[in-house]
C-alpha positions as CSV (number, residue, x, y, z in Angstrom):
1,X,-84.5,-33.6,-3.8
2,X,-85.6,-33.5,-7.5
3,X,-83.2,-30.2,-8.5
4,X,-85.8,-28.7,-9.5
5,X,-85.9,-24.1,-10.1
6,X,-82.7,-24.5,-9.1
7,X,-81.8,-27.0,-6.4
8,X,-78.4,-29.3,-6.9
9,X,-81.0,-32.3,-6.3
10,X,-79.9,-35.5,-4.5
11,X,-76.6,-36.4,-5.3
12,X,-75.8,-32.5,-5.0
13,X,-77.4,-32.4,-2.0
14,X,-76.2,-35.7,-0.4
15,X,-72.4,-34.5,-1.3
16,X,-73.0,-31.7,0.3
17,X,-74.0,-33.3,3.8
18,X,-71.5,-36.0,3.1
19,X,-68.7,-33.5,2.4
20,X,-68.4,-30.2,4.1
21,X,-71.2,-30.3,6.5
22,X,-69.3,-33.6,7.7
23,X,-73.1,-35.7,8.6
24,X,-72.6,-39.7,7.9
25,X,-74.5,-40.7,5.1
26,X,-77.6,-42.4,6.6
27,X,-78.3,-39.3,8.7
28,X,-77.8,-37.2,5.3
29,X,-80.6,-39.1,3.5
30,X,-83.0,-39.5,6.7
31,X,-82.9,-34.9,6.6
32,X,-83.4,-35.4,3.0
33,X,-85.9,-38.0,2.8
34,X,-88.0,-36.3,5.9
35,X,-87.5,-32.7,4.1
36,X,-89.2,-34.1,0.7
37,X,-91.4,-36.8,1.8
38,X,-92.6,-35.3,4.9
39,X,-93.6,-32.2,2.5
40,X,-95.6,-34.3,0.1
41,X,-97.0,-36.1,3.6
42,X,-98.1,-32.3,4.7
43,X,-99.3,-31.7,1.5
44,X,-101.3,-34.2,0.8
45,X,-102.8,-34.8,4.1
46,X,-101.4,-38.4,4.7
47,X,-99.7,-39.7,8.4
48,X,-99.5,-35.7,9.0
49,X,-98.5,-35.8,13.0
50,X,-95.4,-38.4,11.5
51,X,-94.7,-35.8,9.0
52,X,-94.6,-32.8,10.7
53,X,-92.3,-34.7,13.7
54,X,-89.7,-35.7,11.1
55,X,-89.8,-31.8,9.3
56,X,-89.5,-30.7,12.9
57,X,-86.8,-32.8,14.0
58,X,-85.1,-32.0,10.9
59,X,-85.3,-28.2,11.6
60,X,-84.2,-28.3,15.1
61,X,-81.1,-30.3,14.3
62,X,-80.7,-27.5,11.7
63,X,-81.0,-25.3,13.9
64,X,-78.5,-26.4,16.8
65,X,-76.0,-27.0,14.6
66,X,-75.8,-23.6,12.6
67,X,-76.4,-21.6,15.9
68,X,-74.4,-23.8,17.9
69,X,-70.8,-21.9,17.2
70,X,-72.5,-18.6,16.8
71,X,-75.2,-18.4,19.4
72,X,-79.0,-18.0,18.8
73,X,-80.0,-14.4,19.5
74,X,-78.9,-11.5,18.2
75,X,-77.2,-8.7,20.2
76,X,-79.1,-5.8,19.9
77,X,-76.6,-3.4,22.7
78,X,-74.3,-2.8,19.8
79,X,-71.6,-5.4,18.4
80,X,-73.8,-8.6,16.7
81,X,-71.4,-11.4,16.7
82,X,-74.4,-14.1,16.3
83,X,-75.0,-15.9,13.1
84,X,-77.5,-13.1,11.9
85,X,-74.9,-10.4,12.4
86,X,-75.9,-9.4,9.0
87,X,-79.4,-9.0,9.2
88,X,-80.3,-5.0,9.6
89,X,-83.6,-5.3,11.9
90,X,-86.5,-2.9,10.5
91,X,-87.2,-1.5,13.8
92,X,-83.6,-0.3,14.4
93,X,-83.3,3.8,13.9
């Protein structure tokens, strides 16, 4: 939110969500507002369970929509087509 070590900081980040993700505005600054707030609210010990259900909320929203298209797991047989289809697993020979 502030741009700070490196981040585009709010009006980056709201364009962003405005623009090519395509979320409306209100929702953009709720994820926003939840992600930095909710943070300091972790952080600092203060209305924690309300903190943690936005950050959560937040992430599983995040989640559903980047994995929605590609699918959540990986395929391990062979031919990855998920959205980690880049992602070499450490385990693999």
């Amino acid at each position: 939110m502030l741009g700070w070590f490196g981040g585009y900081g709010f009006s980056g980040t709201m364009a962003y969500f405005t623009g090519p993700a395509h979320i409306p505005a209100v929702l953009a600054f709720l994820a926003i507002a939840a992600e930095f707030f909710g943070g300091m609210g972790l952080m600092f010990g203060f209305l924690t369970r309300i903190a943690a259900f936005g950050i959560s909320v937040n992430m599983l929203v995040a989640i559903a929509t980047v994995h929605s298209a590609a699918g959540f797991f990986m395929n391990w047989t062979g031919t990855q087509k998920g959205e980690d289809s880049n992602i070499t697993c450490w385990c693999s020979p």
